[in-house]
KOLFI-819082 format. One line per 5 residues: number of its first residue (from 1); their letters; for each residue y, x, z of N, C-alpha, C. Coordinates in steps of 0.05 Angstrom, whole numbers, m for minus. Example, Ala and Ser with C-alpha at 12.3 -4.5 7.8 and 13.67 -1.06 7.14 Angstrom:
REM residues 2
1> as> m114:264:156:m90:246:156:m66:264:156; m45:257:142:m21:273:143:1:258:157
REM end
This chain:
REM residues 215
1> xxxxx> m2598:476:4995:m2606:489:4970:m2635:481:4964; m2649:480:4975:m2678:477:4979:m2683:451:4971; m2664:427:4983:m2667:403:4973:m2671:397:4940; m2638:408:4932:m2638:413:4904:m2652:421:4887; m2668:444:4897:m2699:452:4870:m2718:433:4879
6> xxxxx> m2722:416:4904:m2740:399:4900:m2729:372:4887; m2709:363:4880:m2697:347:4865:m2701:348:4843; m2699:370:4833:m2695:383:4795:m2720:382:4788; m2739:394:4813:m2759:405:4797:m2788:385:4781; m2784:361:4789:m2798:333:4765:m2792:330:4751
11> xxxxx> m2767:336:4744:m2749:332:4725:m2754:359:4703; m2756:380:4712:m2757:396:4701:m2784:409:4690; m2796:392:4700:m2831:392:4690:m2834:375:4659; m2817:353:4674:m2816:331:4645:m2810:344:4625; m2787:357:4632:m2774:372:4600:m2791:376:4586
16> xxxxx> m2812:406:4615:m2824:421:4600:m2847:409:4582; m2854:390:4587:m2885:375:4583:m2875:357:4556; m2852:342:4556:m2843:331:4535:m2838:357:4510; m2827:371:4524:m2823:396:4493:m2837:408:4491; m2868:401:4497:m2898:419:4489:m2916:402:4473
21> xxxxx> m2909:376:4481:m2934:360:4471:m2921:345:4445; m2925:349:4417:m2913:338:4393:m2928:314:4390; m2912:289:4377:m2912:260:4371:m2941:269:4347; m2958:255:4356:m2987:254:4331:m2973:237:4310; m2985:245:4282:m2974:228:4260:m3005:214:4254
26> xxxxx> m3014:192:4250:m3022:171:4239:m3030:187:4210; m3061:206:4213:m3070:214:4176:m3073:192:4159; m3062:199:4139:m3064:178:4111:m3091:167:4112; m3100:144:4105:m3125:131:4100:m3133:141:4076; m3163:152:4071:m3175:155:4051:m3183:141:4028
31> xxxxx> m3171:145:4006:m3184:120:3988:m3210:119:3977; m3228:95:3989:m3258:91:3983:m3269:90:3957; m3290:103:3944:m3294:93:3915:m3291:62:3912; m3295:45:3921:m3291:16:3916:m3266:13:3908; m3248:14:3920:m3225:19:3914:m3213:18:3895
36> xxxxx> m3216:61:3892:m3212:68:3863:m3220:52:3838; m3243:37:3846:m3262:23:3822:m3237:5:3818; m3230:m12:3838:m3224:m32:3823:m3192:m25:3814; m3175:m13:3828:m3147:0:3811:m3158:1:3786; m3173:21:3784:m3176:22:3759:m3181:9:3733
41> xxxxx> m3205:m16:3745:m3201:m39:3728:m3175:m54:3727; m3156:m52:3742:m3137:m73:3753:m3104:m66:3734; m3113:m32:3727:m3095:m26:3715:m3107:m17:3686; m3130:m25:3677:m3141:m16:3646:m3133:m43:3623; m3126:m33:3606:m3110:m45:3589:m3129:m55:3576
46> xxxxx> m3122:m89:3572:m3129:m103:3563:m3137:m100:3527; m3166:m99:3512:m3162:m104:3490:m3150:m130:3470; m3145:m127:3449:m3128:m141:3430:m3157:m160:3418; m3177:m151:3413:m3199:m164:3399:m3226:m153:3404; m3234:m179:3417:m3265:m182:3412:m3282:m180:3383
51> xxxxx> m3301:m156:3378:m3317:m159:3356:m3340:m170:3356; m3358:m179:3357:m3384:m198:3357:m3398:m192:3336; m3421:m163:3347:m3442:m163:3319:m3467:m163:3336; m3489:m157:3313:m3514:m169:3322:m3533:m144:3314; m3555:m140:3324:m3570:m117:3311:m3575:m129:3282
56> xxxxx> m3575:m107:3258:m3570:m116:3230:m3543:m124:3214; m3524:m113:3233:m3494:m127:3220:m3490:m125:3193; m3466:m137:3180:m3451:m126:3157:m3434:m109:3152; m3438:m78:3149:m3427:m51:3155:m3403:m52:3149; m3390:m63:3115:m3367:m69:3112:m3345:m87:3128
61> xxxxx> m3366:m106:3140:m3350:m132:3144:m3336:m130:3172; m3361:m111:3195:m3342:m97:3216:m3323:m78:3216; m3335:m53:3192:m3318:m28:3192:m3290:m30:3180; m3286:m51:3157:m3268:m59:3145:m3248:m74:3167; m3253:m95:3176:m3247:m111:3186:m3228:m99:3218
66> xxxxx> m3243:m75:3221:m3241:m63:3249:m3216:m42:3241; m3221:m28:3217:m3193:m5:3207:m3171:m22:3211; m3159:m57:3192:m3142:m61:3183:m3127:m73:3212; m3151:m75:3228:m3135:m87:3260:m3125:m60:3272; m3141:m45:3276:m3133:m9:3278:m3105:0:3271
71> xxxxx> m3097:m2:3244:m3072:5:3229:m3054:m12:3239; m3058:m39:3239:m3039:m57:3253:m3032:m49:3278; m3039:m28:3287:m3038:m29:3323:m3050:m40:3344; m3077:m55:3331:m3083:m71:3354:m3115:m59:3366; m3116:m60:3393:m3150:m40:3396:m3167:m68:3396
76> xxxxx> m3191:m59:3405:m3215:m70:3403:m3236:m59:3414; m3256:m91:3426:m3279:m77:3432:m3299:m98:3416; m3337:m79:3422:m3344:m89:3400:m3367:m101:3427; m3379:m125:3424:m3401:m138:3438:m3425:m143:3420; m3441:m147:3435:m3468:m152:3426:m3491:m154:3441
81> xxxxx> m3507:m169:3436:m3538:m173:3449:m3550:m156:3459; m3541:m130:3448:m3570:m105:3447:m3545:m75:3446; m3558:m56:3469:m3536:m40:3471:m3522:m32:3454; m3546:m18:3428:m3531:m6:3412:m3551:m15:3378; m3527:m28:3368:m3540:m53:3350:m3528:m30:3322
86> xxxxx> m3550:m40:3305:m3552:m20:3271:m3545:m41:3254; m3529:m18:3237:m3520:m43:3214:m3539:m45:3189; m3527:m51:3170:m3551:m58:3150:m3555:m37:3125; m3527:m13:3133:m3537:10:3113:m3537:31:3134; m3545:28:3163:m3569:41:3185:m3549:54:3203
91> xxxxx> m3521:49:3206:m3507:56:3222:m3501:44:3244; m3503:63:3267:m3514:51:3298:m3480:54:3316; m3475:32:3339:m3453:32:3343:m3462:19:3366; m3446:31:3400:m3450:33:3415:m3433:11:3427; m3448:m14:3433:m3435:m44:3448:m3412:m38:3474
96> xxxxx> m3386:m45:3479:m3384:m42:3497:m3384:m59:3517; m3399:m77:3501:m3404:m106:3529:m3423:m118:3517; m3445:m129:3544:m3466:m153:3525:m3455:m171:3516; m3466:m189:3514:m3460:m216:3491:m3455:m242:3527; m3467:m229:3546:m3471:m246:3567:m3454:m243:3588
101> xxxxx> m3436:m210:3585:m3418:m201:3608:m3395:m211:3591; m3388:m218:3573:m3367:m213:3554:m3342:m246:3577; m3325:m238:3578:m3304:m252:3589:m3280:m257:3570; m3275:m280:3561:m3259:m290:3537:m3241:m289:3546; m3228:m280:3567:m3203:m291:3580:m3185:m253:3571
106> xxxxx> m3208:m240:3573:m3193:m212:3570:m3181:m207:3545; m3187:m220:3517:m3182:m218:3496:m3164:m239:3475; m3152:m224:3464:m3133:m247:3449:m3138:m255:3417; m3159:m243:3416:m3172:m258:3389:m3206:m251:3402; m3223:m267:3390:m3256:m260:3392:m3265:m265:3349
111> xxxxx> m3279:m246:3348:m3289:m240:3323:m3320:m247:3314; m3327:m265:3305:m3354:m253:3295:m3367:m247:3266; m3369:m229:3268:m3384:m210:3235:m3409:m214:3235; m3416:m218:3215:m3436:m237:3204:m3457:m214:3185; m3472:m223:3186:m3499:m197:3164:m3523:m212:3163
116> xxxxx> m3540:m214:3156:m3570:m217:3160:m3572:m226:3196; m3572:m195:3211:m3572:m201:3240:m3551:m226:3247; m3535:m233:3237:m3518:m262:3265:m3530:m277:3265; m3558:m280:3253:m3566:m312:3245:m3584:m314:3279; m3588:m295:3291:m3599:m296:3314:m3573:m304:3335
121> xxxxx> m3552:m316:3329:m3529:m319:3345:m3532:m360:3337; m3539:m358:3314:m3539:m384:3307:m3538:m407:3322; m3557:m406:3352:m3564:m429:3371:m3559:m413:3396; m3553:m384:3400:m3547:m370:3419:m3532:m380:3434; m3545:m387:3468:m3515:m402:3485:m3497:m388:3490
126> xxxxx> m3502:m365:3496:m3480:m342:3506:m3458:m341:3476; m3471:m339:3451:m3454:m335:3428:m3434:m373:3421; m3446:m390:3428:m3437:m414:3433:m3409:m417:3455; m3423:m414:3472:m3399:m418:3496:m3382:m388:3495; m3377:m371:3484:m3362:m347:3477:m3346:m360:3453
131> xxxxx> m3348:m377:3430:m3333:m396:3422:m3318:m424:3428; m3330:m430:3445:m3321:m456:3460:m3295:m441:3468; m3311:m426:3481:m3285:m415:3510:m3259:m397:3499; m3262:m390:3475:m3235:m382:3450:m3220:m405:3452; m3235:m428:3432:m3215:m460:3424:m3199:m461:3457
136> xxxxx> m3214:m464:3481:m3215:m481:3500:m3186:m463:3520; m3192:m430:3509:m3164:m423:3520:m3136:m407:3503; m3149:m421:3473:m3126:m423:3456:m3123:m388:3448; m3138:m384:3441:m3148:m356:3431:m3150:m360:3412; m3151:m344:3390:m3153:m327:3359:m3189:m339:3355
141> xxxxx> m3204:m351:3341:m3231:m357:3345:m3233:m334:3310; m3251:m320:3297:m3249:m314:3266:m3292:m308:3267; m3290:m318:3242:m3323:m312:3235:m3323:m306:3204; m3346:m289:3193:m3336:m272:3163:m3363:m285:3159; m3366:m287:3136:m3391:m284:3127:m3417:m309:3126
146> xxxxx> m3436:m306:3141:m3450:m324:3160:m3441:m338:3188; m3431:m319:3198:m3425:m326:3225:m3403:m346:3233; m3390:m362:3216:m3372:m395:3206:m3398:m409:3223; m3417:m411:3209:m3439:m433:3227:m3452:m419:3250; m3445:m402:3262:m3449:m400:3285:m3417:m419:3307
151> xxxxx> m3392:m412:3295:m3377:m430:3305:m3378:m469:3297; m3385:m477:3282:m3390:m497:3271:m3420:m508:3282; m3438:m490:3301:m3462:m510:3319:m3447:m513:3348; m3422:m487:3349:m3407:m493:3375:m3393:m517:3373; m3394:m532:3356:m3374:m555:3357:m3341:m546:3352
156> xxxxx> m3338:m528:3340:m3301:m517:3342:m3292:m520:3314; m3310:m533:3295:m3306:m531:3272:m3308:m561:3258; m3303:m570:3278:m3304:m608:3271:m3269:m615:3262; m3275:m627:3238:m3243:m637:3224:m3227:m599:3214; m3239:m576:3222:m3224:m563:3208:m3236:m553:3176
161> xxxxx> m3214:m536:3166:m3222:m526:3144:m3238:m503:3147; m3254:m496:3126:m3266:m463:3135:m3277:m457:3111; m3289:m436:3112:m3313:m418:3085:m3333:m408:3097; m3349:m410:3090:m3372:m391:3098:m3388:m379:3072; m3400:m349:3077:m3425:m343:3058:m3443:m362:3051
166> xxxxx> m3442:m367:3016:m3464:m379:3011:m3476:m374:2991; m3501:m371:2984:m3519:m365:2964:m3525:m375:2932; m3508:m397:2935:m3500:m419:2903:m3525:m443:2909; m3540:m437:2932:m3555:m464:2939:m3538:m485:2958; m3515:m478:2973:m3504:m490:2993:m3511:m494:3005
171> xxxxx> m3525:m479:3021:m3543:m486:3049:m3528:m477:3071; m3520:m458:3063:m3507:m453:3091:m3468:m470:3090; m3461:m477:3064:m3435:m497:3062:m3448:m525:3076; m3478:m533:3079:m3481:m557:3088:m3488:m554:3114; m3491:m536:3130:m3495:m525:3156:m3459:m531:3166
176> xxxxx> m3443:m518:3163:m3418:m532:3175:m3405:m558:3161; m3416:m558:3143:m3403:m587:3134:m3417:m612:3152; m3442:m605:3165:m3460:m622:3177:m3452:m627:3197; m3437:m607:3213:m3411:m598:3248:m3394:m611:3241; m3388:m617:3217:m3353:m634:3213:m3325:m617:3192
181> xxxxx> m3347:m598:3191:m3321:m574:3182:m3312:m586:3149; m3293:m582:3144:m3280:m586:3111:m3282:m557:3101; m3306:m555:3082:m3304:m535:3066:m3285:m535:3045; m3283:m504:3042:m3251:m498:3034:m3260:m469:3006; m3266:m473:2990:m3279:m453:2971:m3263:m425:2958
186> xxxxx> m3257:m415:2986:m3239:m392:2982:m3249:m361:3008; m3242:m339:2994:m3243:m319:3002:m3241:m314:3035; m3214:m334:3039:m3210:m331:3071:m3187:m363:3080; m3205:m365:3100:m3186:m393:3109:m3176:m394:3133; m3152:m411:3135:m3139:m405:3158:m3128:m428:3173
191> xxxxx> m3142:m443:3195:m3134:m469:3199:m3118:m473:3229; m3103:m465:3225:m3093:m463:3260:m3099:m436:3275; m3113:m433:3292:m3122:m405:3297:m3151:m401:3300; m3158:m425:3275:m3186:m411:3275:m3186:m398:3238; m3199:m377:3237:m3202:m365:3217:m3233:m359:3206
196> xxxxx> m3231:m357:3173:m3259:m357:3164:m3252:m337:3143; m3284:m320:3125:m3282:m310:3109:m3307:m314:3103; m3310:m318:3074:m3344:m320:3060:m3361:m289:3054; m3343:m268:3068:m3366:m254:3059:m3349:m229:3063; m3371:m194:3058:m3356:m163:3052:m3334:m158:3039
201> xxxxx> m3332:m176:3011:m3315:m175:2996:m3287:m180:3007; m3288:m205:3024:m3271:m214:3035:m3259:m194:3063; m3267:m180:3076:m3266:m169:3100:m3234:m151:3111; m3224:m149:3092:m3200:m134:3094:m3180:m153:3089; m3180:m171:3072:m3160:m189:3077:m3175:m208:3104
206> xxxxx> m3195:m218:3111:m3198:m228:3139:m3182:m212:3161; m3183:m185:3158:m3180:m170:3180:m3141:m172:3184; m3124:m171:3152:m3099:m180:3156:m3090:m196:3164; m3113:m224:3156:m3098:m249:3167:m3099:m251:3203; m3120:m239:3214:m3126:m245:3238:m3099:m217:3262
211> xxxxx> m3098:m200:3239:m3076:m181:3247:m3042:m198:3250; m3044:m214:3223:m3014:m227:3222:m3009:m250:3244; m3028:m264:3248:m3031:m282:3270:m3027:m269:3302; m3040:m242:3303:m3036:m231:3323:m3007:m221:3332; m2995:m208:3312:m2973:m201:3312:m2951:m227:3310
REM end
């Protein structure tokens, strides 16, 4: 008998020690702010259109231009040089990207609105190669106003048609005609997927044509 409980009894320690001590579970890993950061960029929805104004814009030529893409369904963001750039009847509007962080690749059209202020975009490299890099990855390129010869010193406006704002001296028609561009003496022009408009007047039909192309 004696044998027997010293037989059992390792055995019966094990039991006990196995049905006391529970299997640890492995705590979930914490998610680091870095992390979070970038999910979050990773899953934030892409905008539809780049806007491109300048401190001094053309109030119509963005606000207009910005509703008829709006109604269409399509969002937008607005860039610029200077955080928060004023238009030219004193309305202030908060950049959501510089003119230098701006990444062409995120957007499926890029815009530039034109006023008094674009003419500081005129020889701008950052406003240059932000048009290059439209043509170059087959993006939506559109300029209203003045801002045609800001695409036309980029070189993207050689052999096409276009309009630009002009004064009845043609100074600024000989500024892209000088790039190569074929001036085209109309409201809004449309040469492939690059698009033009001469001016405020024009701004709502710019904003449809660049909506119909989108769509």
């Amino acid at each position: 008998m004696k044998k027997i409980l010293y037989l059992t009894l390792p055995f019966a320690l094990v039991f006990l020690v196995s049905g006391c001590v529970q299997k640890e579970e492995t705590p979930p890993l914490k998610e680091t702010p870095s992390q979070k950061i970038k999910e979050q960029e990773e899953t934030k929805k892409m905008a539809d259109v780049l806007l491109i104004i300048a401190d001094n814009y053309k109030e119509e030529e963005y606000t207009n231009t910005k509703k008829v893409l709006e109604d269409a369904g399509l969002t937008s963001e607005t860039a610029s040089s200077v955080a928060n750039p004023k238009s030219t009847a004193g309305k202030t509007v908060a950049a959501d990207v510089t003119l230098d962080k701006v990444d062409v690749s995120q957007y499926k059209a890029v815009v530039f609105i034109g006023g008094p202020g674009a003419t500081v975009y005129l020889n701008d490299q950052n406003a240059l190669k932000i048009a290059q890099e439209a043509v170059n990855q087959d993006k939506i390129l559109a300029a209203i106003c003045i801002a045609p010869v800001i695409l036309a010193n980029a070189g993207v406006l050689d052999g096409k048609k276009a309009t630009v704002w002009d004064a009845g001296d043609r100074q600024t028609i000989s500024k892209i005609e000088a790039k190569g561009a074929v001036f085209t003496d109309e409201k809004v022009v449309q040469d492939g997927k690059i698009i033009t408009a001469n001016g405020p007047a024009a701004a709502t039909e710019f904003g449809k044509t660049i909506a119909n192309v989108l769509k």
